[in-house]
KETIMI-900350 format. One record per residue: residue in one letter; x, y negated, z negated of N, C-alpha, C in turn. Coordinates in Angstrom, 3 decimals, decimal comma. Atoms other than C-alpha are relative to their C-alpha. Layout:
# residues N
type=A	n_c1=X	n_c2=Y	n_c3=Z	ca_c1=X	ca_c2=Y	ca_c3=Z	c_c1=X	c_c2=Y	c_c3=Z;
...
***
This chain:
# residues 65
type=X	n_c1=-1,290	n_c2=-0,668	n_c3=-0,076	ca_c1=105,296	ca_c2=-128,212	ca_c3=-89,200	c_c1=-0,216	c_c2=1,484	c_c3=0,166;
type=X	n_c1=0,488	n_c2=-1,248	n_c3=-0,096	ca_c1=105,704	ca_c2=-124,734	ca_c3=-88,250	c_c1=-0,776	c_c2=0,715	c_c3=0,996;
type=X	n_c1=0,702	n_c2=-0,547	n_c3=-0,844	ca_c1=104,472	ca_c2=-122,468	ca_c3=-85,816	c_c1=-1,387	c_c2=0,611	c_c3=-0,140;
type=X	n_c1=1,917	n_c2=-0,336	n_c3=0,371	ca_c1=100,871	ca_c2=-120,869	ca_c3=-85,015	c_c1=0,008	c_c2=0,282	c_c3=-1,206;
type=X	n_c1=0,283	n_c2=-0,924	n_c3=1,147	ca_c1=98,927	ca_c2=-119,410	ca_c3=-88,067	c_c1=-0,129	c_c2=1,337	c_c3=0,764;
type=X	n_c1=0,131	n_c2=-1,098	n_c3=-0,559	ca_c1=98,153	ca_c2=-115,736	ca_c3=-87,596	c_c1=-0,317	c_c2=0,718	c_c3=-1,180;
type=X	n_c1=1,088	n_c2=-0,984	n_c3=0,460	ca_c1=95,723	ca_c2=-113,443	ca_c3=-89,097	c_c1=0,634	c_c2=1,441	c_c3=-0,425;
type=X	n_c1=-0,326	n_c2=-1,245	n_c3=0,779	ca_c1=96,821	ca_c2=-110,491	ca_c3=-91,579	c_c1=-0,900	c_c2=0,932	c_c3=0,306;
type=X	n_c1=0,824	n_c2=-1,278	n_c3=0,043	ca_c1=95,071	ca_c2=-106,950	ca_c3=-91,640	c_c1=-0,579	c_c2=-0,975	c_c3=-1,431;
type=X	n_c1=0,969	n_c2=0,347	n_c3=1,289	ca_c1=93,952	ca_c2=-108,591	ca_c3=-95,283	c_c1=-0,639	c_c2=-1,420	c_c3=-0,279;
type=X	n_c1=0,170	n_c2=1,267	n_c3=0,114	ca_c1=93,259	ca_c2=-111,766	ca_c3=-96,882	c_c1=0,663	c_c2=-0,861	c_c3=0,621;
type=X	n_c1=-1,171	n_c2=0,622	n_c3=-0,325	ca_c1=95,068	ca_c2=-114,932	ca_c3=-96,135	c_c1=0,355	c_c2=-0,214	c_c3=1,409;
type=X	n_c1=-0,666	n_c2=0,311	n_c3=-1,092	ca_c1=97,072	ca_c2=-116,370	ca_c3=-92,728	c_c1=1,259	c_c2=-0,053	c_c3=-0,413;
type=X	n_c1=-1,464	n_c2=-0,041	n_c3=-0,102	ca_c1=100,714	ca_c2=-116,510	ca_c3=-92,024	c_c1=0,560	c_c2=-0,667	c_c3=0,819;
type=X	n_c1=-0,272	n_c2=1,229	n_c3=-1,111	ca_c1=102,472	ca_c2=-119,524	ca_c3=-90,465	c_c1=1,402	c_c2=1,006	c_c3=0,256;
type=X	n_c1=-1,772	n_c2=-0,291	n_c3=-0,923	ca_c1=105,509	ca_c2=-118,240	ca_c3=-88,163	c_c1=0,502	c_c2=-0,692	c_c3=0,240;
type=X	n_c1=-1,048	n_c2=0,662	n_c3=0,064	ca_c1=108,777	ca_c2=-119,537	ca_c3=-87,590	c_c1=0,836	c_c2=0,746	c_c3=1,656;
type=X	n_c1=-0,786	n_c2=-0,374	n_c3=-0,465	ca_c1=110,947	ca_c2=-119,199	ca_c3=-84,483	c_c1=1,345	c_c2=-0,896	c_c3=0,104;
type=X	n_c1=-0,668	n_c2=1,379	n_c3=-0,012	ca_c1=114,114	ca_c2=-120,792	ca_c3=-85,489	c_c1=1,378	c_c2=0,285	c_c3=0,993;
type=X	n_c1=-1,209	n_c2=0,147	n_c3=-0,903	ca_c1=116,395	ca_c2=-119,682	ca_c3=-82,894	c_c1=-0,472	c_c2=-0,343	c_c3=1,590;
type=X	n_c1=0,948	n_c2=-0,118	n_c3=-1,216	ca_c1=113,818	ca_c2=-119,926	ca_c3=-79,743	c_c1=0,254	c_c2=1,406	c_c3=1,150;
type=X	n_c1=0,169	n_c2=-1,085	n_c3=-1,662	ca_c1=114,086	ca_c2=-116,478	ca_c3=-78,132	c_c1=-1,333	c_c2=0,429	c_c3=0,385;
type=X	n_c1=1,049	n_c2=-0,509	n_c3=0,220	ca_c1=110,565	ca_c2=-116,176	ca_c3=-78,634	c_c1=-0,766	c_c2=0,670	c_c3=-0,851;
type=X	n_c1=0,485	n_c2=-1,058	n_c3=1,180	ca_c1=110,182	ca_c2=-113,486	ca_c3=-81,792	c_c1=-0,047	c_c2=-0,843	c_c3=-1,260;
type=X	n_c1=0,037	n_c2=0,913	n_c3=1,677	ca_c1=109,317	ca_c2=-115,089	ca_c3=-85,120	c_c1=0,955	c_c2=0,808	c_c3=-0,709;
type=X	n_c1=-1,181	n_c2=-0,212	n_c3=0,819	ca_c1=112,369	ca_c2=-115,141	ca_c3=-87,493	c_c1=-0,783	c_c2=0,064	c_c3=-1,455;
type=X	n_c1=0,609	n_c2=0,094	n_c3=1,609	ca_c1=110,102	ca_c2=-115,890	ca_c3=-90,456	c_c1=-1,040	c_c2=-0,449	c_c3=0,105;
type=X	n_c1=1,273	n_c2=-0,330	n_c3=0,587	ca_c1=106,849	ca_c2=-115,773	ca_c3=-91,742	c_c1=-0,352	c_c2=-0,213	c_c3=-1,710;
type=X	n_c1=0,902	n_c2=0,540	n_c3=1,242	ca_c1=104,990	ca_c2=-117,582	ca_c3=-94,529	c_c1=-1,273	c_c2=-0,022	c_c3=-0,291;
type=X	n_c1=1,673	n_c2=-0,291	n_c3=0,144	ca_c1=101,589	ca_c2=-116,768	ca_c3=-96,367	c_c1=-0,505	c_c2=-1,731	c_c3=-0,146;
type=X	n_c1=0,777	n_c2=1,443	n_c3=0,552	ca_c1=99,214	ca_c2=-119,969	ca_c3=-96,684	c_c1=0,365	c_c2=-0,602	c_c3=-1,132;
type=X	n_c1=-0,225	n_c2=0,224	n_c3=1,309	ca_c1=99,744	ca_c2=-119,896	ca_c3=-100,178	c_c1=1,597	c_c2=-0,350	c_c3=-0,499;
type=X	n_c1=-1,501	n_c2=0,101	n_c3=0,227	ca_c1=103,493	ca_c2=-119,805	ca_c3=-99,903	c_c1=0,726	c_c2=0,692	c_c3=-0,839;
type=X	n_c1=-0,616	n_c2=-1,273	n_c3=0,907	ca_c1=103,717	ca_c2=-116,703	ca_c3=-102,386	c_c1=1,147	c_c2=0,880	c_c3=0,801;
type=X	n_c1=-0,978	n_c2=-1,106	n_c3=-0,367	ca_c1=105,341	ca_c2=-114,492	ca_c3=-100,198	c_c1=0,564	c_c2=-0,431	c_c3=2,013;
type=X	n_c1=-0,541	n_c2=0,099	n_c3=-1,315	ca_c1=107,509	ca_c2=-114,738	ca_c3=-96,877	c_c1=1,073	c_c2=1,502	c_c3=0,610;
type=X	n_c1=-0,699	n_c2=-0,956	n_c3=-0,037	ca_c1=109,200	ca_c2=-112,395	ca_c3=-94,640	c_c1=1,080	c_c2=-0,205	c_c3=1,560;
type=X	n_c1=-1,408	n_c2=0,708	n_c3=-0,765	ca_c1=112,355	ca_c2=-112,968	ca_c3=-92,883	c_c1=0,571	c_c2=1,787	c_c3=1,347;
type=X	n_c1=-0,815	n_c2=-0,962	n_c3=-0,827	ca_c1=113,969	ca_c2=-110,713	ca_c3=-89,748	c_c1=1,440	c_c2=-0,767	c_c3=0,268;
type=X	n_c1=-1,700	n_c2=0,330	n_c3=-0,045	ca_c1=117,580	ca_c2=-110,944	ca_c3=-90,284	c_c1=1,100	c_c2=0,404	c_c3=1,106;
type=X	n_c1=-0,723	n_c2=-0,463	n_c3=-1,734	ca_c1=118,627	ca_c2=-109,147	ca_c3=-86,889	c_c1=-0,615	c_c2=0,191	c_c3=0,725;
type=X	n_c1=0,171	n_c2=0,969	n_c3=-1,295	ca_c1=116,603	ca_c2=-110,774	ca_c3=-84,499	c_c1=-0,628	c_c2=1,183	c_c3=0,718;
type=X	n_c1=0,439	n_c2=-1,108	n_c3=-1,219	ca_c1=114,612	ca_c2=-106,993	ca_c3=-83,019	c_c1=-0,936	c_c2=-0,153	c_c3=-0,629;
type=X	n_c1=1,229	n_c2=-0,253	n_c3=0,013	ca_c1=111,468	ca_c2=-108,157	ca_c3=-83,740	c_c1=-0,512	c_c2=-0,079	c_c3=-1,286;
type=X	n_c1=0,642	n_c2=-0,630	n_c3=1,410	ca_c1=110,759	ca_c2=-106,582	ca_c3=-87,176	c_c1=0,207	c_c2=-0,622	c_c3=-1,284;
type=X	n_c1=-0,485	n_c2=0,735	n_c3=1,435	ca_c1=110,868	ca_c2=-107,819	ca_c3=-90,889	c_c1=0,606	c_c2=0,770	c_c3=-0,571;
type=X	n_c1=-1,013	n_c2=-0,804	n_c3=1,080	ca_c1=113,766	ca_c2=-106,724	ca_c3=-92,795	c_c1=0,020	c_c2=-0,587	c_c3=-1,444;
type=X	n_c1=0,141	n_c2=0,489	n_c3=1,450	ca_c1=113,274	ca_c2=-108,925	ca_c3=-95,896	c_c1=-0,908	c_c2=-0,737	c_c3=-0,472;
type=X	n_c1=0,880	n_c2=0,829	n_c3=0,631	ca_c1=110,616	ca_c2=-109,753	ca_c3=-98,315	c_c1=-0,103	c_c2=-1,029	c_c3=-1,142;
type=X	n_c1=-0,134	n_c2=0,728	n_c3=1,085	ca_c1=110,731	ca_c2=-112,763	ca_c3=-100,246	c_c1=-0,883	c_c2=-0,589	c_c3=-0,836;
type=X	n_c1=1,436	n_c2=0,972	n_c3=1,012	ca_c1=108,362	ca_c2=-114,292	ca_c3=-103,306	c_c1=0,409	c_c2=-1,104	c_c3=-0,630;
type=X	n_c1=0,010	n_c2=1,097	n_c3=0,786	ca_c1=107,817	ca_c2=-117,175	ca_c3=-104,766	c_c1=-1,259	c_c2=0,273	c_c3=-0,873;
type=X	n_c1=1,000	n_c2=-0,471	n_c3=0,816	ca_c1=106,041	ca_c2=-116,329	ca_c3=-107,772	c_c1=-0,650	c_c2=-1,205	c_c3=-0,648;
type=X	n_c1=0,279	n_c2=1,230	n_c3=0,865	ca_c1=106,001	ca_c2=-120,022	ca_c3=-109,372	c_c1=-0,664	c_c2=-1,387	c_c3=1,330;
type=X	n_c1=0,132	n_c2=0,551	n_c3=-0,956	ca_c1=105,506	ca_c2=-121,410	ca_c3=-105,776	c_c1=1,073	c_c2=-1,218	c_c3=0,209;
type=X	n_c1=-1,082	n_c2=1,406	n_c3=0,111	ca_c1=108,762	ca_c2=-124,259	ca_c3=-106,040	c_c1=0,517	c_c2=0,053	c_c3=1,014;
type=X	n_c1=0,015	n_c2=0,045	n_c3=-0,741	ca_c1=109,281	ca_c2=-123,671	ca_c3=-103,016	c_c1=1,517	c_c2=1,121	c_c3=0,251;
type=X	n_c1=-1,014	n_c2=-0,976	n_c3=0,025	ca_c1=112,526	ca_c2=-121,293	ca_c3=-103,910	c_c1=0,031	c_c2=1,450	c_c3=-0,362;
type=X	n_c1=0,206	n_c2=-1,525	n_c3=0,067	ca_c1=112,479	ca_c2=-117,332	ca_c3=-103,468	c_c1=0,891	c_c2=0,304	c_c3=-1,673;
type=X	n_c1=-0,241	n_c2=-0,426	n_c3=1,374	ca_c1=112,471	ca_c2=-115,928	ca_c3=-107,115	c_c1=0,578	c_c2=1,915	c_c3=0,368;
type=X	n_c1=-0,717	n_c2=-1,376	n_c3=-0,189	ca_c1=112,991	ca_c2=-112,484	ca_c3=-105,530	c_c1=-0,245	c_c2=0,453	c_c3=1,506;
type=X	n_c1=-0,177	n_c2=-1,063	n_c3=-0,744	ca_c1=114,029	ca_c2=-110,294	ca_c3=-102,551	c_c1=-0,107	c_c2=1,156	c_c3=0,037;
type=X	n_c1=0,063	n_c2=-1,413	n_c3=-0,079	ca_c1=113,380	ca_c2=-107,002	ca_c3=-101,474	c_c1=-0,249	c_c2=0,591	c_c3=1,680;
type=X	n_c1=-0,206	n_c2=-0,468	n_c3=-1,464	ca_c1=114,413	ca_c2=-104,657	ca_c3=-98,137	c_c1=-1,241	c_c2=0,421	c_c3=0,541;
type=X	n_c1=1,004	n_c2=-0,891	n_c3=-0,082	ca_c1=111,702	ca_c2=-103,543	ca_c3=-96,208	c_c1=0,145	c_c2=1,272	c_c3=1,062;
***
């Protein structure tokens, strides 16, 4: 499930998401599934970071970036 992986500046990979198909990944998940990061208006960039600190598969917190 899920689009390519893809290689961080650090540890870790990041599976992408394009869930509208214009081509730009909408969202972005670490391997681990700690942290994801969502573009909420569609230019490319990540506007929101979400964690899962317990990993349940539900964001325990948000934050703008």
């Amino acid at each position: 499930t899920g689009g390519p992986l893809v290689d961080f500046d650090g540890p870790g990979r990041a599976r992408l998401f394009d869930t509208d198909g214009n081509g730009l990944a909408d969202r972005a998940f670490s391997d681990d599934g700690a942290t994801g990061y969502v573009d909420t208006d569609g230019d490319g960039k990540w506007d929101v970071r979400l964690t899962d600190a317990d990993r349940d598969g539900l964001a325990d917190g948000a934050s703008s970036l």
